[in-house]
N, C-alpha and C positions, 0 to 999 in steps of 0.2 A: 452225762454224755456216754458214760459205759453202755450202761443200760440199754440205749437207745442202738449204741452198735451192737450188740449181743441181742435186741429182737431183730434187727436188719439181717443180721446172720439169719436167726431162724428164718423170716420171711423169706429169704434167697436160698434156703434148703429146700424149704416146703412150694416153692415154685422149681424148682428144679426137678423135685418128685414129681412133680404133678406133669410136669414137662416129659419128663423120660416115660413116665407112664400114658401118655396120650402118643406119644413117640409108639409103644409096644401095641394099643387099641390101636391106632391107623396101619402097623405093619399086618395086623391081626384082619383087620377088615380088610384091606387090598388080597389079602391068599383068599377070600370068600369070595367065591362068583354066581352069584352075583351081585356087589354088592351096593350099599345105598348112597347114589354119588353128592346126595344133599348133607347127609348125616358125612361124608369123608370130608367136604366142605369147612362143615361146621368145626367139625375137630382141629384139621390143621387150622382154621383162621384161631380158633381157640391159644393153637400150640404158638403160632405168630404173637401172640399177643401176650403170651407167659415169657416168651424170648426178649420183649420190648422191656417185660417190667424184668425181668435178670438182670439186661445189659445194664436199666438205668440203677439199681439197686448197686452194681457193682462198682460203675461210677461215683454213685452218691461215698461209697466204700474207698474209695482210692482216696490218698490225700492230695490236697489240691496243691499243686507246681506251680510256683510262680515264673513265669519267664522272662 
C-alpha cells in the first residue's frame, strides 16, 4: 500500500507540473496577437482536465472519515 501512495504522490506532482506549465503556454499565447484561438482552446480544456485528475488524485490521498 506504501508503494502504491508514493507513485500517487508522483503522479500528482507530475500533473501539477504539467498543469503549471500549460498555466505559463496559455499566459504566453494570450501576450501574442495574434493569437490561435483553437490551439488556446485546446490548451486550457487540456489544463481542466489535469485539474480533474489532481483534485480526484488528492481525494483518492485523503483518508477516508467516517461520519
Amino acid at each position: 500500500m506504501d508503494l502504491d501512495h508514493e507513485a500517487t504522490k508522483a503522479k500528482l506532482e507530475m500533473l501539477r507540473t504539467e498543469h503549471r506549465d500549460l498555466d505559463e503556454v496559455i499566459g504566453r499565447l494570450h501576450d501574442k496577437a495574434p493569437f490561435d484561438q483553437l490551439q488556446l482552446q485546446r490548451l486550457k480544456k487540456r489544463k481542466l482536465v489535469l485539474k480533474d485528475q489532481i483534485i480526484r488524485l488528492e481525494s483518492q490521498m485523503l483518508p477516508d472519515i467516517i461520519a
